[in-house]
C-alpha beads as a LAMMPS data file, in Angstrom:
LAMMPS data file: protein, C-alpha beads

162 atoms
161 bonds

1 atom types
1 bond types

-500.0 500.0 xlo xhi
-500.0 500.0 ylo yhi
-500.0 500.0 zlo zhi

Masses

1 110.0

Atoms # bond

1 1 1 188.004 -230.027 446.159
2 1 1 190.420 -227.307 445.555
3 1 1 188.406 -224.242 444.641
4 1 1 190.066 -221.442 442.991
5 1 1 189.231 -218.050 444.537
6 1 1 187.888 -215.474 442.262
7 1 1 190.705 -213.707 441.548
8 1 1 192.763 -216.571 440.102
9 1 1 189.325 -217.216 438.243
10 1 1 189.411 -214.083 436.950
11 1 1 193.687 -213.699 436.405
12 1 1 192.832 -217.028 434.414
13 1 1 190.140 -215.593 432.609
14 1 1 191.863 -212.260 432.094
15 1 1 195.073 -214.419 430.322
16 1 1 193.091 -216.214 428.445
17 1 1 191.280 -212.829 426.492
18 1 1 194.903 -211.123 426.227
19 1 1 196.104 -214.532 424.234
20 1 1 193.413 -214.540 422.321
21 1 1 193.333 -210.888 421.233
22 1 1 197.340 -211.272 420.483
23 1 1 196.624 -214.058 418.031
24 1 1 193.362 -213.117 417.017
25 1 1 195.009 -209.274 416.253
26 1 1 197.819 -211.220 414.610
27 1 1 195.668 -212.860 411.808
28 1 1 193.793 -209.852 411.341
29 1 1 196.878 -207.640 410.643
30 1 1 197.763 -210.831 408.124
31 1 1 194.278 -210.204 406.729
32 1 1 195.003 -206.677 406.161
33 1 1 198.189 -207.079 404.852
34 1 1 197.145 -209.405 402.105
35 1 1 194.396 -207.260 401.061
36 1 1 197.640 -204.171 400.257
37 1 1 196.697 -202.347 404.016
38 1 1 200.552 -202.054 405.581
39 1 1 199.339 -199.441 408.054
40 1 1 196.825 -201.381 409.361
41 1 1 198.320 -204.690 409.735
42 1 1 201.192 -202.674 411.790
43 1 1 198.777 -201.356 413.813
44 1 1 197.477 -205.005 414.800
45 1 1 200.518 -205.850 415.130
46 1 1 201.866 -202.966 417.374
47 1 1 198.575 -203.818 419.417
48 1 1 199.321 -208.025 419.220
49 1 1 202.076 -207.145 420.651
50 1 1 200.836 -205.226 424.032
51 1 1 197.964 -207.689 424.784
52 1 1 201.185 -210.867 425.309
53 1 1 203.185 -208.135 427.381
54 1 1 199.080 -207.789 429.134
55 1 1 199.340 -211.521 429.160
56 1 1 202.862 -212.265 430.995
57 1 1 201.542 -209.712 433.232
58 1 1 198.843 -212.216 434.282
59 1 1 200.805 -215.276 434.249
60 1 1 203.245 -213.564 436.482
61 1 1 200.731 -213.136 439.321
62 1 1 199.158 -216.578 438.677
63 1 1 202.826 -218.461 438.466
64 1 1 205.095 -216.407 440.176
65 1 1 208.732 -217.288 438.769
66 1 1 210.170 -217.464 442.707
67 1 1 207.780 -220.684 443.059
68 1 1 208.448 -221.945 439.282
69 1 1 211.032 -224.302 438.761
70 1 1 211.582 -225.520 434.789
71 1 1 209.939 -229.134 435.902
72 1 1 206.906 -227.346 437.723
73 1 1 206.771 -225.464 434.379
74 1 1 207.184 -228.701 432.306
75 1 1 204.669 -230.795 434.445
76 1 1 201.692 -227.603 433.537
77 1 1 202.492 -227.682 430.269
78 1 1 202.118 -231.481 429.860
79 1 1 198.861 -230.822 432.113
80 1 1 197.537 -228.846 429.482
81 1 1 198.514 -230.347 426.328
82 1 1 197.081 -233.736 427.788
83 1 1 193.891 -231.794 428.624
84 1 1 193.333 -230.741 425.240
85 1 1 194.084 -233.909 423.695
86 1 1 191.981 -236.353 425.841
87 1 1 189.328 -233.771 426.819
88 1 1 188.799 -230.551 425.147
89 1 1 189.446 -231.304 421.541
90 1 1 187.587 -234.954 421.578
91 1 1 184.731 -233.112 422.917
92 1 1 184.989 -230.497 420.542
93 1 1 185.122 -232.680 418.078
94 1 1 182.058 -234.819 418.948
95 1 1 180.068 -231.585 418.904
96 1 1 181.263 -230.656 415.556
97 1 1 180.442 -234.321 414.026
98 1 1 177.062 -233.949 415.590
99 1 1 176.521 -230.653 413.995
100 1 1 178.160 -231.788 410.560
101 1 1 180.811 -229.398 409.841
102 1 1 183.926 -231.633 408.535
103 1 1 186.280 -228.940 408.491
104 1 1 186.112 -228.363 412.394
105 1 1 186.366 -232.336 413.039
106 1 1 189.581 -232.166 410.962
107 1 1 190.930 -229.207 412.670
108 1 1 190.067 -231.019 416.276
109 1 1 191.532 -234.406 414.689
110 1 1 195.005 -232.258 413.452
111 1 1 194.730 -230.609 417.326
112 1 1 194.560 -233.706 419.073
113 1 1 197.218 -235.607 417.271
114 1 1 199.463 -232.701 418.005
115 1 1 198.494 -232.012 421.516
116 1 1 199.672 -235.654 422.153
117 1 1 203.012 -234.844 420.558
118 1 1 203.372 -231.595 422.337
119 1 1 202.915 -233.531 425.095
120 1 1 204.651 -236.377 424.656
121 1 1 207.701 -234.125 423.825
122 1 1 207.106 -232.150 426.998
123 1 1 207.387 -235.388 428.812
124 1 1 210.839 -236.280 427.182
125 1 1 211.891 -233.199 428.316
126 1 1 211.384 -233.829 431.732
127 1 1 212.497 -237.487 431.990
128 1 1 215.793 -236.125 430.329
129 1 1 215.859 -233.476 432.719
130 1 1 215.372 -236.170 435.559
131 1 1 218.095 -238.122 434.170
132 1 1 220.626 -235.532 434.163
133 1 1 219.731 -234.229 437.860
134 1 1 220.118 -238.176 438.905
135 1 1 223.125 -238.362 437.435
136 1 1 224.700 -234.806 438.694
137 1 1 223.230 -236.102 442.105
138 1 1 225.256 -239.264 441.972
139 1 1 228.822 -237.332 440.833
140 1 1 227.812 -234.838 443.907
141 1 1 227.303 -237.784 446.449
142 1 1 230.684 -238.833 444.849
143 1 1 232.365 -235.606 445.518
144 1 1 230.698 -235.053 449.099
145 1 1 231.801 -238.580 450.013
146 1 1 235.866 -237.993 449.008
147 1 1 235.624 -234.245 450.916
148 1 1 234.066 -235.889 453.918
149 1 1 237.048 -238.485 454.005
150 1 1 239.624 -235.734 453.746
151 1 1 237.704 -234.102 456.646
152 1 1 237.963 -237.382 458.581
153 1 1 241.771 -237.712 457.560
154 1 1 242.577 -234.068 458.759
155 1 1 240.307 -234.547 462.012
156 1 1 242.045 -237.447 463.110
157 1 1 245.379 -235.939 462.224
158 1 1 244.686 -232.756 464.177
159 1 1 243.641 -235.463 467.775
160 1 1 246.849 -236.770 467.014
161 1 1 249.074 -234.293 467.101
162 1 1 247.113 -232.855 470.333

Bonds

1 1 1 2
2 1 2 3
3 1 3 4
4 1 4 5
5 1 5 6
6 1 6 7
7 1 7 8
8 1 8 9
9 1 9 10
10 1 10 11
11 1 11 12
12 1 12 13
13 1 13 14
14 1 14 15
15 1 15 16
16 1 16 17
17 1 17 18
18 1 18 19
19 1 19 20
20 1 20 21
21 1 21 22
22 1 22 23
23 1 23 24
24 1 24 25
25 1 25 26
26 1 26 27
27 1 27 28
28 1 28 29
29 1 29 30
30 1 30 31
31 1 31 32
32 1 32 33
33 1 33 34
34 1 34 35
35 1 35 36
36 1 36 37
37 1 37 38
38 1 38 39
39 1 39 40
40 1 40 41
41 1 41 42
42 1 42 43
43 1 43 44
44 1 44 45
45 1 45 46
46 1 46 47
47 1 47 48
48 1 48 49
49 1 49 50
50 1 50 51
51 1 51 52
52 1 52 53
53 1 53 54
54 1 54 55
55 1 55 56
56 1 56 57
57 1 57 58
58 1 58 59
59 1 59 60
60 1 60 61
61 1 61 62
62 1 62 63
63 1 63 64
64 1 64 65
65 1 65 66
66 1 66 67
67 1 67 68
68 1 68 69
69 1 69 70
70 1 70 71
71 1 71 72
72 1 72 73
73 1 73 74
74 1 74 75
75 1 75 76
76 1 76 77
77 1 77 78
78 1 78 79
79 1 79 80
80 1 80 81
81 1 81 82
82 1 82 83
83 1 83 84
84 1 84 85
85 1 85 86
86 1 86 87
87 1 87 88
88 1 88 89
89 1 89 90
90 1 90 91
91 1 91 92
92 1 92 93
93 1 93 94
94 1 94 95
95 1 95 96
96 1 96 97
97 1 97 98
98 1 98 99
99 1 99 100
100 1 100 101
101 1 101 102
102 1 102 103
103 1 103 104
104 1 104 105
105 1 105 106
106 1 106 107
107 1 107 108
108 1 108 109
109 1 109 110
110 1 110 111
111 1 111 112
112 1 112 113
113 1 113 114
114 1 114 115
115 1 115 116
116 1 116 117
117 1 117 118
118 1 118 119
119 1 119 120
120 1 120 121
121 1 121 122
122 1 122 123
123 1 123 124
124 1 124 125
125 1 125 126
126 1 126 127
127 1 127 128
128 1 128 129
129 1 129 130
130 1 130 131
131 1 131 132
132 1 132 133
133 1 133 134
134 1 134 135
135 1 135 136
136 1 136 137
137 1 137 138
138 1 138 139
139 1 139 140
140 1 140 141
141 1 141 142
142 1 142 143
143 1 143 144
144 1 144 145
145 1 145 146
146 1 146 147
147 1 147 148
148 1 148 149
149 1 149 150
150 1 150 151
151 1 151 152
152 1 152 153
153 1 153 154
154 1 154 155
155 1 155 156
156 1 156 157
157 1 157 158
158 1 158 159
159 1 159 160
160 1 160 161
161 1 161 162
């Protein structure tokens, strides 16, 4: 098994609380805006805003961008939405049933429909992407092919004329 060391546990960890407080701080300056408190609800928002730049901060020691490529970054993110839809938010919502609060089993039920089309859209991404690399592989072979018969040409040209 592939055990994460304890700093990645805690990078992880650390991400997770910055997110959290930057949406969490979000709603609350929307909370304080409604009730006619502008200064406060800029001041969440001045603050929402420095836990994400905390956040990439995080994410750039756990996925360095010299070892991401787009796919690698398109493969996590399908990792993770499938996670929450066949996982996390079935779970979630089995607890909630068995507690009897309806509003959190439709909240989990809206989450994992859309975690499957976050997903799913993630995916088409990727095959697309696949598709286009295939083909931009095939007009390269193409091109390396008609250069390396020009080579040959000139080669035998040049033993030729020696």
């Amino acid at each position: 098994m592939d055990k994460k060391s304890i700093t990645i546990q805690n990078l992880e960890a650390a991400f997770a609380g910055e997110s959290m407080a930057h949406i969490k701080y979000r709603y609350f300056a929307k909370v304080a805006r409604a009730a006619g408190d502008e200064e406060t609800a800029r001041h969440f928002e001045a603050t929402a805003d420095q836990e994400v730049q905390h956040a990439f901060g995080h994410l750039d020691l756990l996925y360095p961008k010299d070892k991401l490529s787009t796919a690698r970054a398109l493969e996590l993110a399908i990792e993770g939405e499938t996670y929450e839809y066949t996982e996390m938010y079935p779970k979630f919502r089995h607890l909630a049933v068995e507690e009897g609060n309806q509003a959190a089993v439709a909240e989990f039920d809206e989450q994992i429909a859309e975690s499957k089309e976050h997903a799913e859209a993630f995916r088409a991404v990727l095959e697309k992407a696949a598709k286009r690399f295939a083909a931009l592989a095939k007009v390269e072979e193409k091109h390396a092919n008609a250069y390396k018969e020009v080579l040959d040409r000139v080669n035998a040209m040049s033993k030729k004329a020696a």
